[in-house]
MARVEXSE-270115 format. One record per residue (C-alpha): x, y, z; residue number from 1; residue in one letter. Coordinates in nm, 2 decimals. Example, Ala and Ser with C-alpha at 12.3 -4.5 7.8 and 13.67 -1.06 7.14 Angstrom:
u	v	w	seq	type
1.23	-0.45	0.78	1	A
1.37	-0.11	0.71	2	S
//
This chain:
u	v	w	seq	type
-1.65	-1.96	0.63	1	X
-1.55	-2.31	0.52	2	X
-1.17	-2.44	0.61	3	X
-1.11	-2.36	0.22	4	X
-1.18	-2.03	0.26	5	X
-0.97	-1.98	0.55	6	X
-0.68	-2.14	0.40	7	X
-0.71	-1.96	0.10	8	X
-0.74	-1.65	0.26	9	X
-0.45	-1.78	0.47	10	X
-0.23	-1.77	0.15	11	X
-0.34	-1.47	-0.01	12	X
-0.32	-1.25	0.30	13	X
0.06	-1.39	0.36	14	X
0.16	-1.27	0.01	15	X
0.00	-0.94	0.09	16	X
0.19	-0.88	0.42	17	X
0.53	-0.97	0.25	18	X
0.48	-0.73	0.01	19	X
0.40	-0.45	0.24	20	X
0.70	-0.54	0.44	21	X
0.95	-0.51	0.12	22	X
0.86	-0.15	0.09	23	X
1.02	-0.06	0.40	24	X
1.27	-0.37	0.48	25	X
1.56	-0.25	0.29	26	X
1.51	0.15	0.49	27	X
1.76	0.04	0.74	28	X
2.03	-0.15	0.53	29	X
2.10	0.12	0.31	30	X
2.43	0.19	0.44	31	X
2.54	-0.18	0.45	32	X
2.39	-0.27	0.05	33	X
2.59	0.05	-0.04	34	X
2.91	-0.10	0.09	35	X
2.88	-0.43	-0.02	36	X
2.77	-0.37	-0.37	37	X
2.97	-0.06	-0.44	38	X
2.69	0.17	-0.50	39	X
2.77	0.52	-0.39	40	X
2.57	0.71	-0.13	41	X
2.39	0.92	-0.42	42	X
2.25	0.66	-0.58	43	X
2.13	0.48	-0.26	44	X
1.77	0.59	-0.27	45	X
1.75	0.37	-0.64	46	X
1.72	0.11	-0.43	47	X
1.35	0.17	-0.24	48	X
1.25	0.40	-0.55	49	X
1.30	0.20	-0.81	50	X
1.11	-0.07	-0.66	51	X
0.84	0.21	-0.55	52	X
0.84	0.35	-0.87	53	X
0.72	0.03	-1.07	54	X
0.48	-0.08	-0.78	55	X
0.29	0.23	-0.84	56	X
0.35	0.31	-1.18	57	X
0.21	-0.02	-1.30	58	X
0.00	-0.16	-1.04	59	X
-0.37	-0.05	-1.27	60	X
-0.23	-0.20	-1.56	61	X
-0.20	-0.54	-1.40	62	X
-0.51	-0.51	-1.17	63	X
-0.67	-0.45	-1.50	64	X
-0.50	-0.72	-1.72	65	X
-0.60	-0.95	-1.39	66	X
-0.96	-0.91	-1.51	67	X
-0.90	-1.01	-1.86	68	X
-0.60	-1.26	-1.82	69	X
-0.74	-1.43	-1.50	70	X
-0.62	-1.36	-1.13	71	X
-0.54	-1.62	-1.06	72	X
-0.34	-1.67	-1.30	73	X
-0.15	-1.33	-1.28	74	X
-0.13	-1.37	-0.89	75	X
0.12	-1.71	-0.95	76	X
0.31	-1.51	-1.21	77	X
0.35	-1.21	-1.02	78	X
0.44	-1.47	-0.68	79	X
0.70	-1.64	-0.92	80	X
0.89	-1.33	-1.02	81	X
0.89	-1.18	-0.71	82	X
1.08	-1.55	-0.57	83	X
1.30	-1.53	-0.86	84	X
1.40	-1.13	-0.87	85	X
1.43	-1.21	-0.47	86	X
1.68	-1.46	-0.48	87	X
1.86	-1.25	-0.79	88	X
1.89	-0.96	-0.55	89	X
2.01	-1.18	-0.26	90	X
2.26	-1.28	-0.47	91	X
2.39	-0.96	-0.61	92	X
2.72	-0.87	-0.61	93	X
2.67	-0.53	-0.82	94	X
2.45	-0.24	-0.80	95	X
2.32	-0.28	-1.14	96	X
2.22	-0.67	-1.10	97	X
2.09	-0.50	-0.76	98	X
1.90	-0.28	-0.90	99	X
1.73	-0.45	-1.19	100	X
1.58	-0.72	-0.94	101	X
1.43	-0.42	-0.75	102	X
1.26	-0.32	-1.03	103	X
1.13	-0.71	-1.13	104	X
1.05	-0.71	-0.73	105	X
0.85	-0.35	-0.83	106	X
0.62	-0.53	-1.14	107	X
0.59	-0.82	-0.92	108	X
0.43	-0.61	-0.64	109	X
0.23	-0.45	-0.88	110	X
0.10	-0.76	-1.02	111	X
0.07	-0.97	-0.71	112	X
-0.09	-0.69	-0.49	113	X
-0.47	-0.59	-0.67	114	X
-0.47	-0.95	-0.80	115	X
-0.47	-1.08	-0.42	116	X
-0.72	-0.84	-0.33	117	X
-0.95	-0.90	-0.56	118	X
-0.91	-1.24	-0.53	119	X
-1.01	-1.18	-0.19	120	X
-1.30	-0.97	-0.27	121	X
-1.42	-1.25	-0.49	122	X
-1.41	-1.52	-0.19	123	X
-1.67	-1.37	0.02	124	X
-2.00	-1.18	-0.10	125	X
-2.02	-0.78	-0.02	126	X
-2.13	-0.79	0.33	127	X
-1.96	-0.84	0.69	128	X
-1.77	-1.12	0.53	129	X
-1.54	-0.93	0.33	130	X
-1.56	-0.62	0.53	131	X
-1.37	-0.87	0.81	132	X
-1.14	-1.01	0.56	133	X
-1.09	-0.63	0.40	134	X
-1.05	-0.56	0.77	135	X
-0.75	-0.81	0.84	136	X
-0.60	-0.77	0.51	137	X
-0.57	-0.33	0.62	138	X
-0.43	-0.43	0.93	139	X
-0.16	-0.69	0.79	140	X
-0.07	-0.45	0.51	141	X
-0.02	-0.13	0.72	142	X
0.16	-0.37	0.98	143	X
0.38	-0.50	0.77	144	X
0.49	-0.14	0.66	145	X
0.60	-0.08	1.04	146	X
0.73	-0.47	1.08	147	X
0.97	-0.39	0.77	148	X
1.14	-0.13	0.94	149	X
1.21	-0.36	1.26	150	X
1.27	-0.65	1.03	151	X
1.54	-0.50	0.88	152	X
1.71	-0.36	1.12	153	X
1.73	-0.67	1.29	154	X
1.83	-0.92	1.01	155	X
2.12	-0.65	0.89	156	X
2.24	-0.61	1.24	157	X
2.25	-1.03	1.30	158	X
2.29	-1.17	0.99	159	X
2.25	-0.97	0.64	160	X
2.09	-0.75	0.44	161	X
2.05	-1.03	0.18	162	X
1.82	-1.25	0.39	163	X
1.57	-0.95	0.32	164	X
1.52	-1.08	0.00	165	X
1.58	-1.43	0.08	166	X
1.24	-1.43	0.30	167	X
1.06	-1.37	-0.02	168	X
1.22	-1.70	-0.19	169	X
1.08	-1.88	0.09	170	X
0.71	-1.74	0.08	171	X
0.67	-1.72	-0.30	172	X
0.75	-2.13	-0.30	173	X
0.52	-2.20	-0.02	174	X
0.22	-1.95	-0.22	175	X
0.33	-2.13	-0.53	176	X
0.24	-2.45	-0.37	177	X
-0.07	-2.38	-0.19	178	X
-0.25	-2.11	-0.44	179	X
-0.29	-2.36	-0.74	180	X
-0.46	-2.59	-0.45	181	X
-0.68	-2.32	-0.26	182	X
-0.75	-2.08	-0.53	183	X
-1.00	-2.11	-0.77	184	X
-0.95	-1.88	-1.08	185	X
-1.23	-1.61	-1.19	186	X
-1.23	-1.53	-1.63	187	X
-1.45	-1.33	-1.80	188	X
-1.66	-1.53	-2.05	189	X
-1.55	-1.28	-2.33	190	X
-1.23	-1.12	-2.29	191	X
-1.22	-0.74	-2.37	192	X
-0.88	-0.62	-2.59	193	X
-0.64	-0.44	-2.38	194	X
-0.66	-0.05	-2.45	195	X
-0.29	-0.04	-2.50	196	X
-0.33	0.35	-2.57	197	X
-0.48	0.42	-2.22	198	X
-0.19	0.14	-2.05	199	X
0.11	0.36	-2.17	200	X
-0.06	0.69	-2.08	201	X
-0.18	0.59	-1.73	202	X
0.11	0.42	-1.64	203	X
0.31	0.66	-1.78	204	X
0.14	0.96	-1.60	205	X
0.15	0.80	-1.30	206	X
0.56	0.67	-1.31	207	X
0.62	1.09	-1.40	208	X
0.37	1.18	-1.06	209	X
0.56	0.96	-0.81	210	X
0.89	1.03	-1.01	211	X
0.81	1.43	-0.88	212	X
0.74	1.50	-1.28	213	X
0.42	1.69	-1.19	214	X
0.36	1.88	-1.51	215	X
0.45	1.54	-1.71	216	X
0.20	1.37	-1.48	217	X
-0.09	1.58	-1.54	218	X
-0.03	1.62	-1.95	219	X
-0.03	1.18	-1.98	220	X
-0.30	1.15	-1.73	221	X
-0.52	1.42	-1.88	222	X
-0.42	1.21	-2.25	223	X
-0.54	0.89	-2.06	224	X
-0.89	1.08	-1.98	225	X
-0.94	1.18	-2.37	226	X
-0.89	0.86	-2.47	227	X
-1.09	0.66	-2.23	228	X
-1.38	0.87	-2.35	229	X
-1.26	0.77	-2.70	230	X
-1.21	0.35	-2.78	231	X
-1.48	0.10	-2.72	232	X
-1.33	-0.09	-2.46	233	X
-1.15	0.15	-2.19	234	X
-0.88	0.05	-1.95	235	X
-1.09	0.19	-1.71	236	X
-1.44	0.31	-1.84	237	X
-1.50	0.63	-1.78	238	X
-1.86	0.58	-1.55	239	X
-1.59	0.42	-1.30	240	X
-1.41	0.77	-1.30	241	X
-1.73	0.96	-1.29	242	X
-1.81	0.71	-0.94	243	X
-1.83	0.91	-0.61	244	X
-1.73	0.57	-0.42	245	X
-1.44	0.50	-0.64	246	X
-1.28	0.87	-0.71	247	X
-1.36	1.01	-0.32	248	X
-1.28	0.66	-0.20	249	X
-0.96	0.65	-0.35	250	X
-0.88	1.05	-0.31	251	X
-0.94	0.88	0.11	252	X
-0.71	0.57	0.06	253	X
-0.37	0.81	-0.07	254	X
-0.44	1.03	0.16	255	X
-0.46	0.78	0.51	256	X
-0.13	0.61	0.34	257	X
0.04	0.93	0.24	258	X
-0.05	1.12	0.61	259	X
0.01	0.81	0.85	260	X
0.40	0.65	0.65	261	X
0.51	0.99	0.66	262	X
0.46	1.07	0.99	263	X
0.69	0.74	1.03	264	X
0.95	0.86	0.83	265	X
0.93	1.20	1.01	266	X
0.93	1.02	1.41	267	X
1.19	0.81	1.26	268	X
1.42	1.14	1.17	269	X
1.36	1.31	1.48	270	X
1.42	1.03	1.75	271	X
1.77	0.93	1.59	272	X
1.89	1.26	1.48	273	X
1.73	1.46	1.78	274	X
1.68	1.20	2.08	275	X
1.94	0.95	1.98	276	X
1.74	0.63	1.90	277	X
1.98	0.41	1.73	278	X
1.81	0.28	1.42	279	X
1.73	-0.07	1.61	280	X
1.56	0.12	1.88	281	X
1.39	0.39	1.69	282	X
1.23	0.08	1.47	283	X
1.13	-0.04	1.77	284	X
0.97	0.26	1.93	285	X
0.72	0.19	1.64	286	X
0.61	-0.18	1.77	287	X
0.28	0.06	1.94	288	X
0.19	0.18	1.61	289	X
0.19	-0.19	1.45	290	X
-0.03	-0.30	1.74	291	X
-0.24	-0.01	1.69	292	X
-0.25	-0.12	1.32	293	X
-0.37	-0.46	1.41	294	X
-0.62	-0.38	1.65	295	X
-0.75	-0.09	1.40	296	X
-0.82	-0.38	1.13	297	X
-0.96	-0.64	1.38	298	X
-1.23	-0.34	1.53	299	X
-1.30	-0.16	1.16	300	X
-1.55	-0.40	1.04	301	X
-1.76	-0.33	1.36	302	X
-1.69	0.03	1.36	303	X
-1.83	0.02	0.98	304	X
-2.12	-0.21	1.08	305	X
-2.24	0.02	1.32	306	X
-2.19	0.36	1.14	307	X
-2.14	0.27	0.79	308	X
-1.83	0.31	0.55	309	X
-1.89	0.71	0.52	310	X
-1.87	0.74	0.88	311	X
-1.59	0.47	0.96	312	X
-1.38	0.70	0.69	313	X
-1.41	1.03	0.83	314	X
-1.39	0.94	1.20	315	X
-1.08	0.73	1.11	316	X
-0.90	1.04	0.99	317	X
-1.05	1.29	1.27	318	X
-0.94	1.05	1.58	319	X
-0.62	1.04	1.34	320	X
-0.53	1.37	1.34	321	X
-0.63	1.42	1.77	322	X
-0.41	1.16	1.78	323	X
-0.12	1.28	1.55	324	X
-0.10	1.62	1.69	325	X
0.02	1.61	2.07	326	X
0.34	1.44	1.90	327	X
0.44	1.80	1.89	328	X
0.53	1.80	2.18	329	X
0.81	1.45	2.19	330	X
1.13	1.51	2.39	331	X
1.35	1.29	2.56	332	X
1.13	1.42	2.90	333	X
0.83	1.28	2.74	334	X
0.91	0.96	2.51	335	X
0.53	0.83	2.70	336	X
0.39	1.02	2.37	337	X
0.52	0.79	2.20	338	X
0.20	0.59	2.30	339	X
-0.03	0.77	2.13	340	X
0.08	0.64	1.75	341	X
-0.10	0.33	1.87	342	X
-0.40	0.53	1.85	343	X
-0.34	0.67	1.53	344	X
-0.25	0.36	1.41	345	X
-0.58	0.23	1.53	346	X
-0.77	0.51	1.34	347	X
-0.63	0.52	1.06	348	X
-0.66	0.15	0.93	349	X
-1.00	0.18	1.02	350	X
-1.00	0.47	0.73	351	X
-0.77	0.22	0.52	352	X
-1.07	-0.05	0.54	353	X
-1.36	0.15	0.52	354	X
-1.16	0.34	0.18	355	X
-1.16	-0.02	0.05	356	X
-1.50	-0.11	0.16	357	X
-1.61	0.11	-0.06	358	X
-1.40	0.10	-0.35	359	X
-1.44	-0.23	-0.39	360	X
-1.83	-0.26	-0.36	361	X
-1.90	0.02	-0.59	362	X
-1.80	-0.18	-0.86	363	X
-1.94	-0.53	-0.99	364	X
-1.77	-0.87	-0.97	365	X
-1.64	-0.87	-1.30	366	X
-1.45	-0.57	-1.25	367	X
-1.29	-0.63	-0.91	368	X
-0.94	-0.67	-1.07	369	X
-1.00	-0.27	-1.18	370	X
-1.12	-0.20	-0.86	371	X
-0.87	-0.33	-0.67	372	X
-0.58	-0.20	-0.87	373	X
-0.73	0.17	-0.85	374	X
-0.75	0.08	-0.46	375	X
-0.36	-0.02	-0.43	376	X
-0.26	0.24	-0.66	377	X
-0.36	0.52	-0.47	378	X
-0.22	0.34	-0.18	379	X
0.14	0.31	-0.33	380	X
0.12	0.66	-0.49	381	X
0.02	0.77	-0.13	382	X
0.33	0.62	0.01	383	X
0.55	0.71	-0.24	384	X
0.45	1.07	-0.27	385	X
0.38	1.16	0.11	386	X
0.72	1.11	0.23	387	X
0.93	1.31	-0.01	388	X
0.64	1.57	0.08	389	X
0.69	1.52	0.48	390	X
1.06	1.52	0.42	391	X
1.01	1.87	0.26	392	X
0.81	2.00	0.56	393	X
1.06	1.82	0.79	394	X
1.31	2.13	0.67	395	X
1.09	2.36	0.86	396	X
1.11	2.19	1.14	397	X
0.98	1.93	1.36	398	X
0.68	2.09	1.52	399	X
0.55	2.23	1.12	400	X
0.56	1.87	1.04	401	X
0.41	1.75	1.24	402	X
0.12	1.93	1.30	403	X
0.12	1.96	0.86	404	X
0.03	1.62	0.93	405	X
-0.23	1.60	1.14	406	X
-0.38	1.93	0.96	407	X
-0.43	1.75	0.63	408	X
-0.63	1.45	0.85	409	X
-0.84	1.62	1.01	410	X
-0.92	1.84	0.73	411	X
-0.97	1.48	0.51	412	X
-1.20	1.34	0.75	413	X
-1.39	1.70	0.74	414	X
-1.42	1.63	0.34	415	X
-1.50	1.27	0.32	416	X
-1.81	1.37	0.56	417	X
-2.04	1.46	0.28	418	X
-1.81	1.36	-0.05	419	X
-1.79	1.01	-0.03	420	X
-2.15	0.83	-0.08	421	X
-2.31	0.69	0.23	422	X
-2.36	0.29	0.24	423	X
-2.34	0.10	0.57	424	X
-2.27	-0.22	0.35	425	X
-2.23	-0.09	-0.03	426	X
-2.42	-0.37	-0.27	427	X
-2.17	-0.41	-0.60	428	X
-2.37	-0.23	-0.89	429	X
//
């Protein structure tokens, strides 16, 4: 790995993290926007889901258009709106100014996030190379879930609210910079014409799915399956749907998102409104799991060098779910539990790289863009859709919850066993 590489990996790994870390940042400041911009407490959720809602909804469309347009290309527009909505919503003094940046911030995300990772996928062959960087870029996205949650505690309570979207002005300038330096661009030699039929149905299915419009959902994205089959150049052909690495593989990657962010949001509940955790304290009680994160993305690219990606996936989510489910069992007598979410944060981004492992190496170079934005799809739909979810088993009660959670990863690792196609180092088709 030349000094290039490691720069440029550098850069596009940063962007990455400060993405993942706007998804949760702005969790903690709810009250405190809500004050300061008049937005009343019904409407405070519009903040984190309309940015959710456009990272998710949109996310294959750009991944997609990434392949076509160039990624590089998209990656420095997506970095310059996300600077620019940033410093908007820093500056806001309404909601509705508030709110519109969070959406630009939402397209950003979606445009910035699969054209990084296929960027990165691109840097280094398919091998132990890009299993390591895969590996890094797991544990810095699932950290930076967890370090949002601290982060924003802590700049509310010392400074403001607003510098959560200040820290993006900074990092999109210094990307901006460096990228056009570091970066070289990858375009097709002919460019394919956008399926504009299968955009607006996918991206409208899946905005109606994470919206909670199930039957909506499933009518667009079963319209979006017809006419795949249909025009001569597909958003996404259909022999990528038909692929066991990319439909099981990304079935895997909602699923270790949706299980592993709920369980935050369902720890976070319980120690504030049951043990007392203020909210800077009960962020903090997470700083185990974002180790655990860390170390699970530093050891996954051994783990799936020694037993392949098949085996790295559904050991993930079994050690997961042994992990998950002696939190039943938390109390102010026994916060020590507590400890074990490093572990489960150590299995599961080992399932988070080995899903990517082998979504990405089941398809070719040229369609790494596609790839990638089916890979951070299902990871956005998984975080958007598996709190709601949680939060619906969470009215049962702790304990249901709980071990809800840790039924649906061990029965996930029992399925991705035999479903997902075994490679120990997938070779792109």
């Amino acid at each position: 790995m030349t000094n290039t590489k490691r720069a440029a990996m550098a850069v596009l790994l940063t962007a990455s993290f400060t993405l993942a870390v706007d998804f949760s940042i702005l969790n903690v400041a709810l009250p405190a926007i809500g004050r300061d911009v008049g937005l009343p407490l019904g409407r405070l959720p519009w903040v984190t889901t309309a940015f959710a809602l456009c990272a998710a909804g949109f996310t294959l469309l750009f991944g997609r258009l990434a392949d076509i347009a160039g990624r590089r290309r998209t990656f420095l527009a997506g970095m310059a709106a996300l600077g620019v909505s940033s410093l908007v919503g820093g500056l806001a003094q309404t909601a509705e100014v508030l709110l519109a940046a969070r959406v630009v911030q939402g397209l950003a995300t979606a445009a910035v996030t699969p054209a990084a990772l296929a960027l990165l996928t691109t840097l280094f062959p398919a091998g132990p190379a890009r299993d390591r960087a895969l590996g890094l870029n797991g544990a810095l996205m699932a950290a930076g879930f967890t370090t949002g949650a601290v982060l924003g505690g802590v700049l509310t309570g010392l400074l403001s609210w607003r510098w959560a979207f200040f820290l993006n002005v900074a990092v999109a300038a210094v990307v901006l910079v460096a990228a056009p330096v570091l970066i070289d661009d990858v375009r097709p030699e002919h460019r394919p014409r956008i399926d504009w039929a299968g955009a607006v149905t996918v991206t409208g299915g899946l905005l109606a799915l994470v919206h909670g419009w199930l039957p909506v959902g499933v009518l667009l994205l079963g319209v979006f399956w017809f006419v795949e089959r249909k025009v001569a150049q597909p958003l996404v052909p259909v022999r990528v749907l038909r692929s066991r690495g990319v439909g099981w593989g990304n079935l895997a990657g909602l699923l270790a998102f949706a299980t592993e962010t709920s369980l935050v949001f369902v720890l976070t509940i319980h120690l504030q409104d049951v043990l007392g955790y203020s909210p800077l304290k009960a962020g903090l009680a997470f700083a185990a799991l974002g180790l655990g994160t860390v170390a699970g993305g530093m050891a996954a690219p051994r783990v799936i060098a020694r037993i392949g990606a098949r085996g790295a996936l559904a050991g993930g989510f079994v050690a997961q779910a042994a992990a998950t489910l002696p939190l039943v069992l938390l109390g102010p007598d026994r916060p020590w539990l507590l400890a074990l979410t490093f572990a489960g944060g150590v299995a599961n981004l080992v399932a988070i790289v080995a899903f990517m492992v082998t979504v990405t190496n089941a398809l070719p170079l040229a369609d790494q863009g596609l790839a990638t934005g089916l890979a951070t799809m299902s990871q956005q739909v998984g975080i958007t859709v598996g709190t709601p979810v949680m939060a619906a088993v969470l009215a049962g009660g702790f304990v249901p919850a709980v071990a809800a959670n840790a039924a649906v990863a061990l029965a996930a690792g029992v399925l991705f066993s035999f479903a997902v196609p075994p490679a120990r180092t997938a070779v792109a088709a």
